[in-house]
N, C-alpha and C positions, 0 to 999 in steps of 0.2 A: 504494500500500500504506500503510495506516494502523497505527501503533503504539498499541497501547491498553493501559496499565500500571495499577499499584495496583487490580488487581481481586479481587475476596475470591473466594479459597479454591473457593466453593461456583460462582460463576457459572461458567455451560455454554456451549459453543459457539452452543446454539439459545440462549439465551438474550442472546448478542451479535449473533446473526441478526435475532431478533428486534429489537431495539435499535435497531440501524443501516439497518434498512430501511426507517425511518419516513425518513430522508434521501436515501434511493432505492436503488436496486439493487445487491443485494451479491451478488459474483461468488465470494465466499472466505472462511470466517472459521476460525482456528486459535489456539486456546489452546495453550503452552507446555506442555509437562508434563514433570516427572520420571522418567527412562525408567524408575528400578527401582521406585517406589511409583506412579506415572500421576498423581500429586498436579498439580494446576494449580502453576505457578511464580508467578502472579499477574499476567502480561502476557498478549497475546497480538497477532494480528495480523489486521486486516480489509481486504479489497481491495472495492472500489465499482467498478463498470462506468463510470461515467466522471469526471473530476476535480473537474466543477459540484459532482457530490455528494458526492464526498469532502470538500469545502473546507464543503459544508453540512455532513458529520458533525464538522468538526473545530469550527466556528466554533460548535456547539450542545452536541456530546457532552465535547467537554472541560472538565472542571471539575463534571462532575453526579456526584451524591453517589448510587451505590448501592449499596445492601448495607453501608450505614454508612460508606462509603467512595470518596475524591473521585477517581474517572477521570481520568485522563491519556490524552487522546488529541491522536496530532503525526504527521506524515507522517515514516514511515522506511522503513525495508527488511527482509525477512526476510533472513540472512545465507544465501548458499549454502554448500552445503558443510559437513561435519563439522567439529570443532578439530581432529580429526586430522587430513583434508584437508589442513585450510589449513598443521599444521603441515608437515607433508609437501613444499608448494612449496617448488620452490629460490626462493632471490633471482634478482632477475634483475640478469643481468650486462651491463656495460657493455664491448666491446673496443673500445680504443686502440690506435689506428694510427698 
């Protein structure tokens, strides 16, 4: 899973399909969005079918300037789960015996 940040506003999910498939097969791509206005947040997330190519989108797409603005793209992870999930887990406990 590839992190892709500082993206204007206006870029579309086909439009990072498009993109990233010059590096080869992309199995996923997900812009972030705003649940109550759908507004992009400005990141998003692309997974590639296998890692050869991910390391080609990252070693190319990172650092190119589109839409007047310079991409960040770095291998990370989509987080599972809500903030309220996550708030929700207990700690976990240690017993002492």
């Amino acid at each position: 899973m590839l992190y892709v940040g500082n993206l204007d506003y206006r870029i579309s999910e086909e439009d990072l399909y498009e993109l990233f498939s010059e590096y080869g097969h992309v199995t996923s791509v997900r812009i972030v969005r705003d649940r109550g206005s759908h507004r992009s947040k400005g990141f998003g997330f692309v997974e590639m079918e296998h890692d050869y190519e991910a390391n080609r989108a990252v070693d190319n797409a990172n650092g190119l300037i589109i839409a007047d603005r310079k991409m960040v793209v770095r291998f990370g992870h989509q987080a599972s789960g809500t903030r309220s999930e996550k708030r929700m887990k207990a700690p976990s406990r240690h017993s002492y015996q």
